[in-house]
N, C-alpha and C positions, 0 to 999 in steps of 0.2 A: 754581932751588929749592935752599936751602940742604940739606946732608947731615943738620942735626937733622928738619927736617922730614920728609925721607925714610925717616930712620930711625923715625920717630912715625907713618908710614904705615904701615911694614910691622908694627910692633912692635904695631898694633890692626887688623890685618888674621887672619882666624882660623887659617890656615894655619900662623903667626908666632908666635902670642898668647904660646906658653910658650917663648918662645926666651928667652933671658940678652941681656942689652945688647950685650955683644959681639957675639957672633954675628948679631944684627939690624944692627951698623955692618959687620960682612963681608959681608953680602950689599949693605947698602945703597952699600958700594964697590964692585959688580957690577952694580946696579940701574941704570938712567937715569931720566933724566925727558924726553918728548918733547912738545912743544906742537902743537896742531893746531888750523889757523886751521878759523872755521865753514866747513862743508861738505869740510873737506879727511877722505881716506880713512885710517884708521888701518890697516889692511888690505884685501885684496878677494878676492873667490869668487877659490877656484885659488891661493892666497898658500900658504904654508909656514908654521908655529905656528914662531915663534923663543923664543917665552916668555912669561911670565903677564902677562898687563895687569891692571892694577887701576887705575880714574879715579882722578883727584885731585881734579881742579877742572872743572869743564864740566858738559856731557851729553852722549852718542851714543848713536845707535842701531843696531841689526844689524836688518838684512832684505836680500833678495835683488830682482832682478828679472824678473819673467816672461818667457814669449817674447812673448806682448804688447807689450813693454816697461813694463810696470806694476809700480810701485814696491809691495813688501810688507815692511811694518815687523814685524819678528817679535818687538822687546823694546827698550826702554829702560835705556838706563845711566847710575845716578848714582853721584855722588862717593861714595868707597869701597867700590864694588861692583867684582869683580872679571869677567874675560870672556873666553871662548874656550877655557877650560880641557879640554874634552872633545876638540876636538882635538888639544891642544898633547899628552896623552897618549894617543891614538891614532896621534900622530904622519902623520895623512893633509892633505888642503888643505881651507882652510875652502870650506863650503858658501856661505858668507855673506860679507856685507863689515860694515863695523865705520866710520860716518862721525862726524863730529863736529856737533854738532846747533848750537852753539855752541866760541866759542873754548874749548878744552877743554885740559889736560896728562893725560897718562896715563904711570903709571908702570910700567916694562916691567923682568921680574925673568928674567934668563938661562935659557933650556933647560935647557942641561946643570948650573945650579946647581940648580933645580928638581928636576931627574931624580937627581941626585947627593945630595940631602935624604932622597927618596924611596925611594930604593935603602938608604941608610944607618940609616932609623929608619922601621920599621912604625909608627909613632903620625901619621906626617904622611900617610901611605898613608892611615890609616884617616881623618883630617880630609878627604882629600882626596874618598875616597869619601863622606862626612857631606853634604861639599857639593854634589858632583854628584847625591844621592837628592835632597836640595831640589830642588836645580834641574828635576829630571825631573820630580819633584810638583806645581811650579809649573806646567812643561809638559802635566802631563795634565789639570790645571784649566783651563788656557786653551782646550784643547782639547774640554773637556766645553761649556764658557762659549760656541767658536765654534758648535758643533754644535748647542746641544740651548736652548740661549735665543735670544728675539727682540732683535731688534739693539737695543732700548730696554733690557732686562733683561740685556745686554751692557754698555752702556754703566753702566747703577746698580751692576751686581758691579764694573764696573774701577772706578767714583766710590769706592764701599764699600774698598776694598785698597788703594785709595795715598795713607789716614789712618788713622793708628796708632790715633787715641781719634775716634769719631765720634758727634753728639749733636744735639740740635735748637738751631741757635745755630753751628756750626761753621761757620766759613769754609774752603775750600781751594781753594788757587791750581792751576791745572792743570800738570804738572809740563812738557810741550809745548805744542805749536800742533795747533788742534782738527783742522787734516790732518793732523798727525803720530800723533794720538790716533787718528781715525776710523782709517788705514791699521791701525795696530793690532789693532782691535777690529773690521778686516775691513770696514770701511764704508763707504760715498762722504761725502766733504764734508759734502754737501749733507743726510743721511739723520741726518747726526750734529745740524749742525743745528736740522734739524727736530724732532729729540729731542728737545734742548734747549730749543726754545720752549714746546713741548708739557710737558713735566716742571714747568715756569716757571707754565706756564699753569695745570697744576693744583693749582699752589703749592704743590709738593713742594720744589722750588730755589729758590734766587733767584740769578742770572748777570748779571756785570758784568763784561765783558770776559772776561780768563783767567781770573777769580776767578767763586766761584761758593759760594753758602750754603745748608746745609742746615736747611728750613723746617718739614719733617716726616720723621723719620727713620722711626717705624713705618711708614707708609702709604710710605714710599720701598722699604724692605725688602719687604712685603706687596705688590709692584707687581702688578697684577692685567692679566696678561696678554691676557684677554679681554675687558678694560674698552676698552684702548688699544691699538692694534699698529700698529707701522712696518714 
């Protein structure tokens, strides 16, 4: 990946946004770019934070595995979102692994140039903190989503949040594979599914393959819990 690109990553990443061109080509002559075939591990549970990842081009995911040995997808990662940040400033080892869902590149921004930003100017302290309240926000809605909805009404809030504009007439393509997704949203395979048929059937969607239309968006939103339950 050439060094304009690199520097056109960091330079619209939020962290960066108000840096001067210079200083986004000094760090981007510190930055790397590493490629990761599908399924190879970007890191793993027990790893060390050496520095900020932000995707480029791919997808991965972060989840751990049980003592079962049952895979749990805890989050999806797309191009220009960055990942692991909560550790890399705790400075402890990840809980989690970090694999590449597809051929993926991620771009990895040094520790101690990170730490040496942060130390230097309170304003990137406080970006840094801005993004971690999201992320935790993000965290505590998944966590109301696992708990307190039925795995059908699980499924309609994740459809509802990974489309910016959504309408009767929208298509969206599913941004993984429906195991990747069911692990997510906590589900078996098979339970997701059956969701899916069922949603199809009351002609709220319409599903074709990854892709999937939305036919009725009130009555999608208004899901009536005690009409239908998986």
């Amino acid at each position: 990946m050439s060094p304009k690109i690199i520097s056109q990553t960091l330079a619209n990443f939020s962290l960066f946004k108000e840096l001067g061109s210079d200083q986004i080509e000094k760090i981007a002559e510190q930055s790397r770019v590493i490629n990761f075939q599908k399924g190879q591990s970007v890191f793993n549970c027990g790893d060390q934070a050496i520095g900020l990842y932000i995707l480029v081009e791919g997808q991965l995911k972060l989840g751990l595995i049980s003592s079962q040995g049952t895979e749990r997808i805890l989050r999806i990662i797309s191009p220009s979102e960055s990942f692991g940040e909560a550790i890399l400033y705790l400075e402890r080892q990840f809980p989690v692994y970090a694999k590449a869902i597809i051929d993926s590149k991620v771009l990895l921004v040094p520790k101690n140039l990170i730490f040496s930003m942060l130390d230097a100017n309170p304003h990137y302290a406080r970006k840094m903190l801005a993004g971690l309240s999201i992320r935790m926000h993000q965290l505590i809605q998944n966590i109301e989503m696992l708990s307190l909805q039925s795995s059908t009404q699980r499924f309609i809030t994740y459809l509802l949040q990974i489309s910016a504009e959504v309408k009767d007439g929208t298509k969206i393509r599913l941004p993984a594979s429906k195991a990747t997704i069911a692990s997510l949203l906590n589900l078996k395979p098979e339970t997701l599914s059956r969701i899916l048929a069922k949603l199809q059937k009351l002609e709220l969607i319409d599903v074709r393959g990854s892709s999937l239309t939305i036919i009725a968006l009130k009555k999608l939103r208004s899901y009536d819990l005690s009409v239908c339950e998986v």
